[in-house]
Kinemage of the C-alpha trace (Angstrom):
@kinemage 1
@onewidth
@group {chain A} dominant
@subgroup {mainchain}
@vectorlist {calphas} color= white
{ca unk a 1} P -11.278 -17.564 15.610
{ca unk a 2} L -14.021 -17.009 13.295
{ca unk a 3} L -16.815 -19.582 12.956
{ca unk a 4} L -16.487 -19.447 9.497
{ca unk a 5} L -13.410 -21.200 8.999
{ca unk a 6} L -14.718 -24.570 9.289
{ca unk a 7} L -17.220 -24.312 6.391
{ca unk a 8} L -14.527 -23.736 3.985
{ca unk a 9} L -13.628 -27.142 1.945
{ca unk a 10} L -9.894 -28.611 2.901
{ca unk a 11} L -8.505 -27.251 -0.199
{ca unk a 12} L -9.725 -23.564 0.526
{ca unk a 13} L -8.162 -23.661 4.184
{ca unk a 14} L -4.839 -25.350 2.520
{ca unk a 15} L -4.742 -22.422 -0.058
{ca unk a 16} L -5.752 -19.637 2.471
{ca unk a 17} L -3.114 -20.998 5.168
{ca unk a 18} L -0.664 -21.306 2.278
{ca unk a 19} L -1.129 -17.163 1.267
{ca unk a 20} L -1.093 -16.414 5.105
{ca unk a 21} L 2.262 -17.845 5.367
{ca unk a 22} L 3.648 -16.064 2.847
{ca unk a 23} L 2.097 -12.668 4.060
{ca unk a 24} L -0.267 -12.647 0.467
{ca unk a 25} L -3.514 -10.911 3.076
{ca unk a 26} L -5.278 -9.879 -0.631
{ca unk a 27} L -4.867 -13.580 -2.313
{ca unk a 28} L -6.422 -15.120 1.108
{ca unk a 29} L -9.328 -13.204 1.452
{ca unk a 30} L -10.386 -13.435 -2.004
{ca unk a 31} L -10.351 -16.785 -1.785
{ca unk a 32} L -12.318 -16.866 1.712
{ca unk a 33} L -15.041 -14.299 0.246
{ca unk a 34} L -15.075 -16.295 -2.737
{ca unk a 35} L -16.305 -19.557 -1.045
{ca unk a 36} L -18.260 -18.313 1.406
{ca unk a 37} L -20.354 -15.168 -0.353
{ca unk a 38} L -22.393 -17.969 -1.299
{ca unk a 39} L -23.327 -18.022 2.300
{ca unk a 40} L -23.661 -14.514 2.736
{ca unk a 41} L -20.177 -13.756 3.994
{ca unk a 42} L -19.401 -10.227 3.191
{ca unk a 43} L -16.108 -8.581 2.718
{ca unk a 44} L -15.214 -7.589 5.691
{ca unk a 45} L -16.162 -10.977 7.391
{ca unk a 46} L -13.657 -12.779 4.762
{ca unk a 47} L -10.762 -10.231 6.432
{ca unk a 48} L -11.618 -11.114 9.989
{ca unk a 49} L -11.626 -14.969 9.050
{ca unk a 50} L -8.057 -14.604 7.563
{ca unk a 51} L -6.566 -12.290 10.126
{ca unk a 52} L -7.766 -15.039 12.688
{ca unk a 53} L -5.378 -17.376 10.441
{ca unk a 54} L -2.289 -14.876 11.029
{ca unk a 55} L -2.746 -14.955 14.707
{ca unk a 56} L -3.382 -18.848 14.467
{ca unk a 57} L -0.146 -18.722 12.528
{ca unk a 58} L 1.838 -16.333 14.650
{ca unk a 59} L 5.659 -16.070 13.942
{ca unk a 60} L 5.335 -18.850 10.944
{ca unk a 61} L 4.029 -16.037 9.064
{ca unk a 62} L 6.859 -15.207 6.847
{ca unk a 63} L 5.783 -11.305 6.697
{ca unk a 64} L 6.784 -8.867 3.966
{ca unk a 65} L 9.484 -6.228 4.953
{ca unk a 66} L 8.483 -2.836 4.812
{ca unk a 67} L 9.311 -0.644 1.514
{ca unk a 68} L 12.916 1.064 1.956
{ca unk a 69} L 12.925 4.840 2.769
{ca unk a 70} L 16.268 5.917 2.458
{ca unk a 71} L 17.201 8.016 -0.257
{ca unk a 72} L 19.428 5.484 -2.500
{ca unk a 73} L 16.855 3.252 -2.382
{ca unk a 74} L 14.184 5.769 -3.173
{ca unk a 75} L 16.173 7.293 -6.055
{ca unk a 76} L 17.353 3.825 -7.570
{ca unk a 77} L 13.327 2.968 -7.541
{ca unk a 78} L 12.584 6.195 -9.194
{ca unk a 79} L 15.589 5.263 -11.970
{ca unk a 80} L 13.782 2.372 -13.103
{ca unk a 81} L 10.909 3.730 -13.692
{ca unk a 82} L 10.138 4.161 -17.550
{ca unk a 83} L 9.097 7.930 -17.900
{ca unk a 84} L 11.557 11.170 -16.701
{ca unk a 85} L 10.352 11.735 -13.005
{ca unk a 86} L 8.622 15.624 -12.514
{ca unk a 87} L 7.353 15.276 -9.374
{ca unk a 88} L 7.120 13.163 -6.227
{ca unk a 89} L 3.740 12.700 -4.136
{ca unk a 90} L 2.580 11.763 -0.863
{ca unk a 91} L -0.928 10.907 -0.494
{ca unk a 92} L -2.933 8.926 2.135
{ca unk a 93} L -4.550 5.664 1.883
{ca unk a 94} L -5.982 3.331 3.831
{ca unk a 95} L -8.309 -0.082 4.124
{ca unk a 96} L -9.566 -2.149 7.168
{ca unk a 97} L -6.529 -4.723 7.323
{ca unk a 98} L -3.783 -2.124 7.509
{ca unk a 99} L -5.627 1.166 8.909
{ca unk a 100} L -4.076 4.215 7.499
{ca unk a 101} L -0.452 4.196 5.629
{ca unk a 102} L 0.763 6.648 3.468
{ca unk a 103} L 2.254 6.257 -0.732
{ca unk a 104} L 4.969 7.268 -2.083
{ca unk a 105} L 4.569 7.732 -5.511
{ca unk a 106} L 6.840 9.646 -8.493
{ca unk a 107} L 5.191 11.221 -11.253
{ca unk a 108} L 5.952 10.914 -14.491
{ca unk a 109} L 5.231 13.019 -17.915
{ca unk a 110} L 6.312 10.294 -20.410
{ca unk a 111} L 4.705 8.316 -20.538
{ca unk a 112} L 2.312 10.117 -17.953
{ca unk a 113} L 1.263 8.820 -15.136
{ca unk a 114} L 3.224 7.561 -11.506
{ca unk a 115} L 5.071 5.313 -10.580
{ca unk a 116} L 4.696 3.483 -7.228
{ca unk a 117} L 7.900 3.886 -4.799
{ca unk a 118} L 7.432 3.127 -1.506
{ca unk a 119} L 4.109 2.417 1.040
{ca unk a 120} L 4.717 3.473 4.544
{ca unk a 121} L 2.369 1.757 7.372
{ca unk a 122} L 4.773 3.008 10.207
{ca unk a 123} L 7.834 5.171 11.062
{ca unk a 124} L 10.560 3.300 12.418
{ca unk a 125} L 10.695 6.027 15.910
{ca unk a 126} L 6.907 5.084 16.055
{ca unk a 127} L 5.638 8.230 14.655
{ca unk a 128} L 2.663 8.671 12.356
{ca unk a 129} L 3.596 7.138 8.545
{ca unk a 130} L 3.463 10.692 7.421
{ca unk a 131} L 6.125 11.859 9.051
{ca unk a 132} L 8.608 9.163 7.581
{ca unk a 133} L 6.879 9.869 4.062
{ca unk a 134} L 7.159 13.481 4.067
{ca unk a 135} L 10.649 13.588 5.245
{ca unk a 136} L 11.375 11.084 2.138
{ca unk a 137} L 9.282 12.341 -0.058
{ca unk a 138} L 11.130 15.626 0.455
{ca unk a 139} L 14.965 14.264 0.675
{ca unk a 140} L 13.963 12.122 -2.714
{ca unk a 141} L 12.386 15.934 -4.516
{ca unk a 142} L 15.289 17.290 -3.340
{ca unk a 143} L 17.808 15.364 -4.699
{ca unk a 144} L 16.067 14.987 -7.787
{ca unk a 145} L 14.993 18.769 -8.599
{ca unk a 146} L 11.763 18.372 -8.797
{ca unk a 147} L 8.412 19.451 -6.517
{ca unk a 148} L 7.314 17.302 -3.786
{ca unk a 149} L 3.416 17.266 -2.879
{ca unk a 150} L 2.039 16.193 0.310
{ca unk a 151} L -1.210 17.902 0.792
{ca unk a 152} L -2.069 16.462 4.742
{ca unk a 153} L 1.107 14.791 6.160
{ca unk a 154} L -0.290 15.551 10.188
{ca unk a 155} L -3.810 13.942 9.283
{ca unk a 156} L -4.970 11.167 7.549
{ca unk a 157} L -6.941 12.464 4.377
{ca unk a 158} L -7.447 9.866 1.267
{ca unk a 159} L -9.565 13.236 0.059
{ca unk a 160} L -7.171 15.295 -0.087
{ca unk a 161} L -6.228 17.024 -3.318
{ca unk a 162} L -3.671 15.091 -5.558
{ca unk a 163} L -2.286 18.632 -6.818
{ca unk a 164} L 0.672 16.106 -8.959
{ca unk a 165} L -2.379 14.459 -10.312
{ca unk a 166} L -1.678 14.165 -14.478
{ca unk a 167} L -2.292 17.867 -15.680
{ca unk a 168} L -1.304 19.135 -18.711
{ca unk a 169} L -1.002 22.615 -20.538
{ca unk a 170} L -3.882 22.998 -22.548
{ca unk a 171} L -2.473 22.441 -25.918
{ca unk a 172} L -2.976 25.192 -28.480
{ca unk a 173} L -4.727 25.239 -31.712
């Protein structure tokens, strides 16, 4: 475990244990970098210190289940949101608690904008996230009648062009 944890006051580690167990990883290492940038604890530090607390906390850790993929699912997400849905996207993402996953996202042209659906850190058959995205990316596009986008489903690319990205005609005079 990190060294760090035992300069952090007893109502830090209380909150910080408290997130862990409910799987809120953000919430625990702001609080974490919070008290101890003072010291000089960077970022990245604060995320080693609280993934040290998950493994402390093993199989207490009430952990978040993963965003449903399946297509009724997908399209009842998609409903709710409040703008008509004319496109869906896949795009890549990633940070250094998760490594790479991929979002599902549905975009919308009233009000514009997208609309998160689903993130995917893993395929269930163990294949890359991009797979699982693309193939419900393309079943959700499908059954909605409307483009899907997924610019580099084989290789992890957070640079690769959003071509759904909010474009609009250019409007006349």
């Amino acid at each position: 475990m990190s060294g760090w944890w035992a300069y952090l006051e007893e109502r830090t580690c209380r909150a910080v244990d408290a997130d862990v167990l409910r799987d809120r990883r953000l919430s625990a290492v702001r609080s974490v970098w919070e008290a101890l940038r003072p010291l000089g604890v960077g970022l990245h530090e604060a995320e080693r210190v609280v993934h040290a607390r998950y493994e402390a906390l093993g199989d207490r850790v009430q952990r978040t289940p993963p965003d449903p993929l399946d297509l009724p699912a997908l399209a009842a997400r998609a409903a709710a949101l409040p703008g008509r849905v004319v496109a869906v996207e896949a795009f890549w993402d990633g940070d250094t608690v998760h490594d790479w996953f991929v979002l599902l996202v549905a975009v919308l042209d009233s009000p514009a904008g997208e609309g998160h659906l689903a993130t995917v850190h893993h395929h269930p058959d163990g294949s890359p996230p991009g797979v699982a995205a693309a193939e419900a990316g393309r079943a959700l596009a499908d059954r909605l009648g409307v483009p899907f986008h997924f610019a580099s489903p084989d290789v992890p690319d957070d640079q690769a062009p959003r071509r759904w990205a909010v474009r609009r005609p250019a409007e006349g005079p």
